[in-house]
N, C-alpha and C positions, 0 to 999 in steps of 0.2 A: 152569670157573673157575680150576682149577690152571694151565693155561696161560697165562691173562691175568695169574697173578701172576707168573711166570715171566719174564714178558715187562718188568712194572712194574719187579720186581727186577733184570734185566737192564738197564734206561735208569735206574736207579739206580748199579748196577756200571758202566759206559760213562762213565758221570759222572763217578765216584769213582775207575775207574782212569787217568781223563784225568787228574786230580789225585795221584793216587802215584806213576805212570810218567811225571812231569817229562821233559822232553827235546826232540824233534823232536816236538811231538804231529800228532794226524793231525784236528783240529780237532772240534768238537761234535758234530758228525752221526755221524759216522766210529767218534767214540768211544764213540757212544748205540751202533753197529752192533754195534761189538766186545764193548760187553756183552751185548746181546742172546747174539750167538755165545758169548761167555764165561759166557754161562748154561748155554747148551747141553752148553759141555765140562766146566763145572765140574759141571754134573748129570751127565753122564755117567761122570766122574771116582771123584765123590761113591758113585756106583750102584756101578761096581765094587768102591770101597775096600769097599763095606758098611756104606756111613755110612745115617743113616735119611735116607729123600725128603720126610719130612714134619715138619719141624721150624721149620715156620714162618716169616716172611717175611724177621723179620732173617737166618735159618741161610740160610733161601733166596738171601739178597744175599750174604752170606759167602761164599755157593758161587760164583756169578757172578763177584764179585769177584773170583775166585781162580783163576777159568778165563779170564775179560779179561784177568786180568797174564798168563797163561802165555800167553796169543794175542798178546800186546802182544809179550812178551820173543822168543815165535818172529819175530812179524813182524819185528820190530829185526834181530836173527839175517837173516833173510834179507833183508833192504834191504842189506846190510855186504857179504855174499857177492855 
């Protein structure tokens, strides 16, 4: 079940990082993707700082969120280069 929320949270963050990273966006799908992945890194992130993994499903989007912008802000970075 943690994973399917992971995932929810994820097309949540994709959504909402389509909406804070304004600019060239990479359109609705693309940005559901990138949260998905931006779950991934913000969990993984989250895990090294030592942050706790179970804090529920808003902390859960928090995290996503925060791993989509850093996937957002690399990809930008590397579209430029």
């Amino acid at each position: 079940m943690g994973i399917l929320l992971w995932i929810l949270a994820g097309l949540i963050a994709g959504w909402l990082t389509g909406k804070i990273m304004k600019g060239s966006g990479y359109g609705f799908f693309v940005d559901i993707l990138l949260g998905i992945a931006g779950a991934l890194v913000g969990g993984f992130i989250a895990n090294h700082l030592g942050l706790d993994a179970h804090g529920g499903f808003i902390y859960s989007t928090l995290i996503a969120v925060g791993g989509a912008i850093i996937l957002v802000a690399i990809l930008r970075l590397l579209k430029r280069a």
